[in-house]
C-alpha positions in Angstrom: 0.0 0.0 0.0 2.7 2.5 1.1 6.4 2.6 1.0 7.4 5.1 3.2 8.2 3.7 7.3 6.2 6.8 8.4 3.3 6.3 5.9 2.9 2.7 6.9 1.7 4.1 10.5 -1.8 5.5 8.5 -2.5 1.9 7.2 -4.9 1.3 10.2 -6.7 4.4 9.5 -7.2 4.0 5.8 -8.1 0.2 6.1 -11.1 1.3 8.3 -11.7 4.4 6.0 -12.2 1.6 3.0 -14.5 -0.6 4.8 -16.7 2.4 6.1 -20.0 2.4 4.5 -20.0 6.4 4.7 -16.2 7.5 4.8 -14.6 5.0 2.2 -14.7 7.5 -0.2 -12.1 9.6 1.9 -9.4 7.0 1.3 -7.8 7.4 -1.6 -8.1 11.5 -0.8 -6.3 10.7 2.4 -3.8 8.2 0.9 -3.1 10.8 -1.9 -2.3 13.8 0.1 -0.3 11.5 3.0 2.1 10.8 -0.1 2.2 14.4 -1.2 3.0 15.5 2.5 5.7 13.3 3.4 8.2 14.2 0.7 11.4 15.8 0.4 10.1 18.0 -2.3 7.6 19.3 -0.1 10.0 19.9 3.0 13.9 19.8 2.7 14.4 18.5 6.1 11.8 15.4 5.6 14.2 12.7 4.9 16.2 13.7 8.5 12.9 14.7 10.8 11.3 11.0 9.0 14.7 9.0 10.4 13.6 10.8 14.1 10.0 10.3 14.1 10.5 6.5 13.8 13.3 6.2 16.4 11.0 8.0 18.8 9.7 6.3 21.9 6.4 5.0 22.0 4.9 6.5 24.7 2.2 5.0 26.7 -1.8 6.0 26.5 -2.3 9.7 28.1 -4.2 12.5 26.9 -4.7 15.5 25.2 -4.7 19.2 26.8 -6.6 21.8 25.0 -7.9 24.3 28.0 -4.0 25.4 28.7 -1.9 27.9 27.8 -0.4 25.5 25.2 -1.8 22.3 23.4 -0.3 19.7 25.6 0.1 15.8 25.1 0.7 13.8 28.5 1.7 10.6 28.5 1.5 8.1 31.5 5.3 7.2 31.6 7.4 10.4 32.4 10.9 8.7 32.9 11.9 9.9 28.9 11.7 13.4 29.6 15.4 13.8 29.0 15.5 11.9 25.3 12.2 12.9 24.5 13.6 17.0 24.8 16.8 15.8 23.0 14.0 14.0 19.9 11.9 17.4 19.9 14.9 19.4 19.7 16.0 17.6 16.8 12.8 18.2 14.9 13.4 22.5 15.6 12.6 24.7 14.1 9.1 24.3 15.8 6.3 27.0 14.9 2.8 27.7 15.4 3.7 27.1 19.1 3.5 27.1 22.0 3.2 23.0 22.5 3.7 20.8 25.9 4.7 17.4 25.9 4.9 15.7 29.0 7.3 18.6 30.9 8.3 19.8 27.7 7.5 23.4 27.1 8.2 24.1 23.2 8.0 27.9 22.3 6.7 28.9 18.7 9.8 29.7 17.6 12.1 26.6 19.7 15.4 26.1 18.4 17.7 23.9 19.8 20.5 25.9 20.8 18.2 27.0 23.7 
């Protein structure tokens, strides 16, 4: 279906988009514009922030935090802090901010020399 390590993470999603009575029409959208995104065309830096996304941990189930000062993801395990800064560093420069994940405050404009 897809090629691409990153893409392969949407196969769950467009395998129940196909079988959906109502939504299967959205696949091949969705499976055409995941192929358009991920590209080195599209963004220069895709082939080195693709390498980081998949050696990421996988964190445990948490949940999402809209009603803050940031949009915040919060995991259950908190031990990774430390690599988990040193992966979102790696993927600077991060805009559109301000994020949180776990204890990790990431500014709009986050670069990591900071």
């Amino acid at each position: 279906m897809m090629n691409q390590p990153i893409l392969q993470r949407y196969t769950p999603l467009l395998q129940a988009l196909e079988t959906h009575p109502v939504l299967q029409h959205w696949k091949p959208v969705l499976e055409n514009q995941l192929r358009t995104a991920f590209t080195e065309t599209r963004h220069g830096d895709w082939t080195r922030w693709e390498q980081i996304l998949l050696a990421l941990p996988h964190p445990a189930p948490g949940k999402i935090c809209m009603n803050e000062d940031e949009i915040g993801i919060r995991t259950l395990c908190t031990n990774t802090n430390t690599s988990l800064s040193d992966f979102l560093e790696a993927l600077h420069p991060w805009r559109k901010g301000p994020f949180r994940v776990n204890d990790v405050l990431i500014d709009a404009e986050w670069r990591s020399s900071m």
